[in-house]
N, CA, C and O atoms as a Maestro MAE file, in Angstrom:
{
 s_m_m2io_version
 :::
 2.0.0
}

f_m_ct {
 s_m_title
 :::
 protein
 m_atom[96] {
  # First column is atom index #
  i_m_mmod_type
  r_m_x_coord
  r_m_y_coord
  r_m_z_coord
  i_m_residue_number
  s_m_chain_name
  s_m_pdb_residue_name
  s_m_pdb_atom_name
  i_m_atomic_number
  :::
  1 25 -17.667 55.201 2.695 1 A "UNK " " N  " 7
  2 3 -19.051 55.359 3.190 1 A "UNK " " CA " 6
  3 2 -19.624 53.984 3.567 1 A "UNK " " C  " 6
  4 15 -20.330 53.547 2.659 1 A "UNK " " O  " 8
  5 25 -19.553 53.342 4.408 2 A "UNK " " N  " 7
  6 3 -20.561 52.455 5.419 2 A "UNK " " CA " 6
  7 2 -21.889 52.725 5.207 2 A "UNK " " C  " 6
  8 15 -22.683 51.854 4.852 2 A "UNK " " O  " 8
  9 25 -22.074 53.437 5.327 3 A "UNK " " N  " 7
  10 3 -23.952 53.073 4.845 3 A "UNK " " CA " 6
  11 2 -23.966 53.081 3.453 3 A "UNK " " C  " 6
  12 15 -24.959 52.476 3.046 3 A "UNK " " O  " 8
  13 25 -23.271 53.518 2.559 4 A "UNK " " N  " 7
  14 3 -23.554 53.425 1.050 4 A "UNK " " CA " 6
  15 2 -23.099 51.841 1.043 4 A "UNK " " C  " 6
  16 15 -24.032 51.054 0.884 4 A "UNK " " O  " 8
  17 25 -22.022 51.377 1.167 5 A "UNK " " N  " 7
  18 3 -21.485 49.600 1.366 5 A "UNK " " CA " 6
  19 2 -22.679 48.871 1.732 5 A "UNK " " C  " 6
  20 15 -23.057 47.872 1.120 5 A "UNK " " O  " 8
  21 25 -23.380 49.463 2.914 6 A "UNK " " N  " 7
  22 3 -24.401 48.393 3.420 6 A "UNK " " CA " 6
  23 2 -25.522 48.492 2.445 6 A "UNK " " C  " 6
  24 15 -25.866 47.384 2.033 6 A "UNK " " O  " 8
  25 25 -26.298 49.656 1.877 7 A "UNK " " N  " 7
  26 3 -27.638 49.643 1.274 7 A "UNK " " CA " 6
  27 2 -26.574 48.715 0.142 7 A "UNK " " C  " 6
  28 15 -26.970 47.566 -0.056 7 A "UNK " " O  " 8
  29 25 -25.510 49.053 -0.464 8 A "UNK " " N  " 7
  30 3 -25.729 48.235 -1.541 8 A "UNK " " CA " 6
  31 2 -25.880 46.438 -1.656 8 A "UNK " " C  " 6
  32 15 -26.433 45.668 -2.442 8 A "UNK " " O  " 8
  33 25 -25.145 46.311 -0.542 9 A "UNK " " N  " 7
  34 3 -25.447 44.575 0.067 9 A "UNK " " CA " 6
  35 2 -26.639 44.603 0.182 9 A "UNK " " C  " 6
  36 15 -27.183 43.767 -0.540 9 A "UNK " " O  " 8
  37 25 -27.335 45.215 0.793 10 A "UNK " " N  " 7
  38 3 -28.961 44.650 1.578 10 A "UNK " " CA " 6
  39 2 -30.136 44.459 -0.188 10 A "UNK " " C  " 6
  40 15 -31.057 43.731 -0.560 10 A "UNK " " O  " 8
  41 25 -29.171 45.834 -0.870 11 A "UNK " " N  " 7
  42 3 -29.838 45.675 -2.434 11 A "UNK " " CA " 6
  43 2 -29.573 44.455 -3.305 11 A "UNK " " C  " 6
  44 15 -30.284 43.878 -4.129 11 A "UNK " " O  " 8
  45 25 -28.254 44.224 -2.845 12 A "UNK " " N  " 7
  46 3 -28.194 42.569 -3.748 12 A "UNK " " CA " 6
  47 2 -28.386 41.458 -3.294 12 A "UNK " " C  " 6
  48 15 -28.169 40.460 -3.982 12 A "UNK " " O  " 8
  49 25 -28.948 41.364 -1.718 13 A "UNK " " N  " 7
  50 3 -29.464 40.173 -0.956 13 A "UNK " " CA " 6
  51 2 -30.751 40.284 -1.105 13 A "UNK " " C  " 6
  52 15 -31.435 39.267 -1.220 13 A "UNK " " O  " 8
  53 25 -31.432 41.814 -1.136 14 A "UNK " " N  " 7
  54 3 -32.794 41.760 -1.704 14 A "UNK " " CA " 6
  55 2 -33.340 41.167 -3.101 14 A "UNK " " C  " 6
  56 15 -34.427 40.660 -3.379 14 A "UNK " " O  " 8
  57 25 -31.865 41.482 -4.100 15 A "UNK " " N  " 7
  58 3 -32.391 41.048 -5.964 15 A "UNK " " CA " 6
  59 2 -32.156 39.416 -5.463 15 A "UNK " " C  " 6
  60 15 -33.125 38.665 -5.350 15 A "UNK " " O  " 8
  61 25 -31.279 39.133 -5.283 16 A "UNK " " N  " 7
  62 3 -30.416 37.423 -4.825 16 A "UNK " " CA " 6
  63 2 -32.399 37.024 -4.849 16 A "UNK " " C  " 6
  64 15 -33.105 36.385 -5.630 16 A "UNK " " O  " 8
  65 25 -32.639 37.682 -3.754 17 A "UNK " " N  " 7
  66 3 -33.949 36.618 -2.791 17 A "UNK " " CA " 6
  67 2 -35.421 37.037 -3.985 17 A "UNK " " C  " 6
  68 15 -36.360 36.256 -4.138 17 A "UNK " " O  " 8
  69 25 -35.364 37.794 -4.387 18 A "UNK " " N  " 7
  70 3 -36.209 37.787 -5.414 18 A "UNK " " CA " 6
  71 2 -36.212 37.062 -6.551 18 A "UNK " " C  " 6
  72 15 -37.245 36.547 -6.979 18 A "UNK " " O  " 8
  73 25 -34.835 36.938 -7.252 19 A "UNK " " N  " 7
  74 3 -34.620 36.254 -8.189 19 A "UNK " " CA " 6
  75 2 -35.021 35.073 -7.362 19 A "UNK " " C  " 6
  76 15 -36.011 34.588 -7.910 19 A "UNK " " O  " 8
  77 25 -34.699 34.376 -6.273 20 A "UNK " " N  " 7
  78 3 -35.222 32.472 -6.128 20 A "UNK " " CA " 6
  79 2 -36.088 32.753 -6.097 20 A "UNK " " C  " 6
  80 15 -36.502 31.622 -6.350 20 A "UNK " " O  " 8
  81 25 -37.273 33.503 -5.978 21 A "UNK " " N  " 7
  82 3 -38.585 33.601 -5.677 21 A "UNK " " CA " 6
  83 2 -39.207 33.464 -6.674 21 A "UNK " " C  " 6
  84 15 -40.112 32.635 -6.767 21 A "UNK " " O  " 8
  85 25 -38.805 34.344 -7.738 22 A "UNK " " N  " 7
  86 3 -39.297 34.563 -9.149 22 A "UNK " " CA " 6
  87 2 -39.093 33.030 -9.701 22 A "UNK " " C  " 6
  88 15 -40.065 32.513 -10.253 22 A "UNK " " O  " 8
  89 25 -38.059 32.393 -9.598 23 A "UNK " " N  " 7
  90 3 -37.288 31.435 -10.571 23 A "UNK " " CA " 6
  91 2 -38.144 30.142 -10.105 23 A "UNK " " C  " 6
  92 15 -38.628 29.407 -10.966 23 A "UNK " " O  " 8
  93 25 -38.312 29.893 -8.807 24 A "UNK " " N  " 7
  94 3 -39.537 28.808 -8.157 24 A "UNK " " CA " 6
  95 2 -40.841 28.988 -8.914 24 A "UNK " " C  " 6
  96 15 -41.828 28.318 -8.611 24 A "UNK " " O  " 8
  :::
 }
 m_bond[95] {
  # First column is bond index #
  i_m_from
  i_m_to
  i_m_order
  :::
  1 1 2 1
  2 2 3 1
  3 3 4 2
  4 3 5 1
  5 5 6 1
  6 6 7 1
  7 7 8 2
  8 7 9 1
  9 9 10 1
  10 10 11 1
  11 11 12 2
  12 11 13 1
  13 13 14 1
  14 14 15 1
  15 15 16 2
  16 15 17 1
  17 17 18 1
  18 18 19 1
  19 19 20 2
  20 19 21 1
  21 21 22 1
  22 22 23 1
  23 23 24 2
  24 23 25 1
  25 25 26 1
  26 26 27 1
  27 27 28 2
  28 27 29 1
  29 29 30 1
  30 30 31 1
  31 31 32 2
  32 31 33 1
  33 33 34 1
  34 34 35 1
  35 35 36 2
  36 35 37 1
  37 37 38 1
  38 38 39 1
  39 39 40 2
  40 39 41 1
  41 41 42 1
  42 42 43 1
  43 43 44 2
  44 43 45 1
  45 45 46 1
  46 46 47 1
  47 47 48 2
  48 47 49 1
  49 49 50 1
  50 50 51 1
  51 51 52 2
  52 51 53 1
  53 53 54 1
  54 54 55 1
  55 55 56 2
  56 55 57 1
  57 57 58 1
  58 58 59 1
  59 59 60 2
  60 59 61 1
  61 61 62 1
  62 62 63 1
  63 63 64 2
  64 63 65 1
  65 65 66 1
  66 66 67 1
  67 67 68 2
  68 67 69 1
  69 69 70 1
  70 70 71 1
  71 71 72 2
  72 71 73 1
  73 73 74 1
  74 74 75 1
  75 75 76 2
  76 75 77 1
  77 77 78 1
  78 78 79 1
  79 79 80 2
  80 79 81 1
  81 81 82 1
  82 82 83 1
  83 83 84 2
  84 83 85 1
  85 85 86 1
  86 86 87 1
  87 87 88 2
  88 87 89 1
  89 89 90 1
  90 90 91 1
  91 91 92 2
  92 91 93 1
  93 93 94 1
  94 94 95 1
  95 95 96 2
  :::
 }
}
């Protein structure tokens, strides 16, 4: 499944970019 692969990347580039956000 290709779209299940992609939401889950876009979900851990979304936590990734939150976590530097939070951590600043």
């Amino acid at each position: 499944k290709a779209a299940d692969s992609l939401g889950i990347s876009i979900r851990t580039l979304r936590n990734k970019l939150n976590e530097y956000n939070t951590g600043e």
